[in-house]
C-alpha positions in Angstrom: 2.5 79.2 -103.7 2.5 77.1 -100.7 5.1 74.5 -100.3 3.6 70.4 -100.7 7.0 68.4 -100.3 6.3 68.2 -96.7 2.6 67.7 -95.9 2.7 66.4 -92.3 2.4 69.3 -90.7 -1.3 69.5 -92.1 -1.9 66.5 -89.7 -0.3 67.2 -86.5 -2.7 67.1 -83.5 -3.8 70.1 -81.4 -2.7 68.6 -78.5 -0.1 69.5 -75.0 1.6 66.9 -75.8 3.6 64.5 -78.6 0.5 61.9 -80.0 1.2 58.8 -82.1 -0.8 60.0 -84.6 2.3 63.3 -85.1 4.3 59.9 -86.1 1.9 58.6 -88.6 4.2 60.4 -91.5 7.1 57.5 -89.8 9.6 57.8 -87.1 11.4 60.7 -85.8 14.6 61.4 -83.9 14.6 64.0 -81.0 17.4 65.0 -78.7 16.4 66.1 -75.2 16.1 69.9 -74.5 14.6 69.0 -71.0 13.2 66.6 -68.3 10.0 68.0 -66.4 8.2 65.8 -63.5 4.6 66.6 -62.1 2.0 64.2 -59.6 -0.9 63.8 -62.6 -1.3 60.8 -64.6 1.3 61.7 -66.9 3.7 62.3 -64.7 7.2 62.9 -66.7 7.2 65.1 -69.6 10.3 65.4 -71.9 11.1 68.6 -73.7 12.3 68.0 -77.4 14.2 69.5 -80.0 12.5 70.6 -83.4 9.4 73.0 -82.4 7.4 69.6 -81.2 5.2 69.1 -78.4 6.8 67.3 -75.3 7.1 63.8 -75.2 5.3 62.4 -72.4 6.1 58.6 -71.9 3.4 55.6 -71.1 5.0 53.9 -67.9 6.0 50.8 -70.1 8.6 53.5 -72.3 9.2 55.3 -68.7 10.9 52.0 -67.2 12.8 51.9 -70.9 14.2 55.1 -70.5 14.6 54.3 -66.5 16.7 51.2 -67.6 18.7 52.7 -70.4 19.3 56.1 -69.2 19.4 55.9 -65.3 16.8 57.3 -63.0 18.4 60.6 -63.0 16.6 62.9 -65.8 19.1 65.9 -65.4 21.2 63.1 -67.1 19.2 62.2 -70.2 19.3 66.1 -71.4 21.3 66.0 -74.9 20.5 62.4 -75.3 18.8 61.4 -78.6 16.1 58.6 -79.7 14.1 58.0 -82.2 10.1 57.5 -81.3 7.9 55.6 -83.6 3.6 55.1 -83.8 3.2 51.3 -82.9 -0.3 50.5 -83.9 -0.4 47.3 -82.2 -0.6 49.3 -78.9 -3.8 48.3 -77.0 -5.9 50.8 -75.0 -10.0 48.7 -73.5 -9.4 45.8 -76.2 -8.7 48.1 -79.4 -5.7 48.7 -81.2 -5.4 52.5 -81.1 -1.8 52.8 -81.8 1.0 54.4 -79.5 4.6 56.1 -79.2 7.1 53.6 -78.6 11.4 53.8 -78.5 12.8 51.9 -81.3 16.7 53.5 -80.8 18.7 55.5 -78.1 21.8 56.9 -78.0 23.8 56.5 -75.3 23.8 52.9 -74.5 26.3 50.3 -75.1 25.0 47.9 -77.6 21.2 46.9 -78.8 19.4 45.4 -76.0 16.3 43.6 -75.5 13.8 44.2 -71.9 10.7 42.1 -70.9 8.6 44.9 -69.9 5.0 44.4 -68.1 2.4 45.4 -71.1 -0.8 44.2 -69.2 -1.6 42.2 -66.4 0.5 39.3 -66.1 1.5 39.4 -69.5 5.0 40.8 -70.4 6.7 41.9 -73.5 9.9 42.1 -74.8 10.9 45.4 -76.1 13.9 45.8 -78.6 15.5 48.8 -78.7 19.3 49.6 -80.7 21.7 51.8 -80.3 21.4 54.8 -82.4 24.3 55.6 -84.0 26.1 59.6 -84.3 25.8 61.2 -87.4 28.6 61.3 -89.1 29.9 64.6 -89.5 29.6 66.3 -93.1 33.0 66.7 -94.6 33.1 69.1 -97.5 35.3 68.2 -100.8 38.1 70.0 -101.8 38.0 72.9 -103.8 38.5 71.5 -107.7 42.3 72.7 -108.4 41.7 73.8 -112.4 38.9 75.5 -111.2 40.8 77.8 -108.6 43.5 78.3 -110.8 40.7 79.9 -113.4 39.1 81.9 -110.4 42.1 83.2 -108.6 43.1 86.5 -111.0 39.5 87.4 -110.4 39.5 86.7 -106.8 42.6 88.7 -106.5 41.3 91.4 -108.8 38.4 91.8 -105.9 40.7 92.1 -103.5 42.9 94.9 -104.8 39.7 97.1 -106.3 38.4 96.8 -102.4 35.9 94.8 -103.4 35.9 92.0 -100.8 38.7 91.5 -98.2 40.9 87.7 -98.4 39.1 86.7 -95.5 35.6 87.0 -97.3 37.2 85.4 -100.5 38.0 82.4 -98.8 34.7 81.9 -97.0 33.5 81.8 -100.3 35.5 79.7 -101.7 34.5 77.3 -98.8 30.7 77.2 -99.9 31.9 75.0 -102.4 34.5 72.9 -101.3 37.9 72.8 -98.8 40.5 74.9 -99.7 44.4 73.9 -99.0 46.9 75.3 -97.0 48.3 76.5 -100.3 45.4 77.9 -102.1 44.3 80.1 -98.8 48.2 81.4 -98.9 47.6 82.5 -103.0 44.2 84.1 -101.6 46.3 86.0 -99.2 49.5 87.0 -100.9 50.4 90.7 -100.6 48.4 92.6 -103.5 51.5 94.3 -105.4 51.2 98.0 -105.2 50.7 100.1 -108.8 53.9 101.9 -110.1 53.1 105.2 -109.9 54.2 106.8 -113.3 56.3 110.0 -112.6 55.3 113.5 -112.6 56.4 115.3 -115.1 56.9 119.4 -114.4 
């Protein structure tokens, strides 16, 4: 059966490059794989993380970036930013929409740039600072519930089942184990009494 919780792939344009109509689904956040520069009309192409098509900036979001990031481009690889469809972008006297920076990362603080959108008009552009994820922390492995695990974890271990080392990893599928819990994991199996031979 094929899978319908995402459907916005079914819309994405055949295209060379990143179109607004990719964002109509709502706004993504890239990171920068790669900065490419060629003489056309498009003359900066941005390589971007996720399978996507580069991003290829109007000159308004090229003096953005220019402003934010520095004119270098070797510099903005790594950098993140979230692009958005703006459908109040003009192109000959009709909205047609258009790929505009709403965040980046590695700026200072929100900011706000008058930026040339037609001739003699200007327009202020507000872009924030996009903040790091936040790394995931895993919770600690429930206590009652290793204490009911542990004889069979153990018993794994001595039939040669699994070694401590895989034990623990999967333990930490499902939560953090302590200091103490990994040393339980890895205490010396006790060796079987052998019984005597009897001649």
């Amino acid at each position: 059966m094929n899978d319908v919780t995402d459907l916005s792939r079914y819309v994405v344009a055949k295209s060379d490059q990143l179109n607004a109509e990719d964002l109509l689904a709502g706004p993504i956040t890239v990171t920068v794989q790669a900065v490419r520069a060629s003489d056309t009309d498009q003359p900066i192409s941005i390589l971007i993380d996720g399978g996507r098509q580069p991003y290829k900036p109007c000159k308004t979001m090229r003096r953005l970036l220019i402003f934010a990031w520095g004119k270098n481009g070797n510099d903005w690889v790594g950098r993140s930013m979230t692009l958005h469809n703006d459908q109040d972008v003009v192109w000959a006297g009709v909205k047609v929409g258009g790929i505009r920076i709403s965040h980046l990362s590695h700026i200072d603080s929100d900011f706000v740039l008058a930026l040339s959108e037609k001739k003699g008009k200007r327009k202020p552009y507000h872009v924030k600072k996009l903040q790091a994820p936040k790394p995931e922390t895993k919770p600690d492995y429930p206590a009652d519930q290793f204490a009911e695990k542990l004889p069979a974890m153990r018993k794994m271990i001595a039939e040669g089942k699994m070694t401590a080392e895989q034990v623990i990893e999967r333990c930490e599928q499902t939560g953090k184990l302590s200091d103490e819990q990994r040393a339980q994991i890895n205490e010396p199996i006790p060796a079987k009494h052998q019984e005597e031979e009897i001649f």
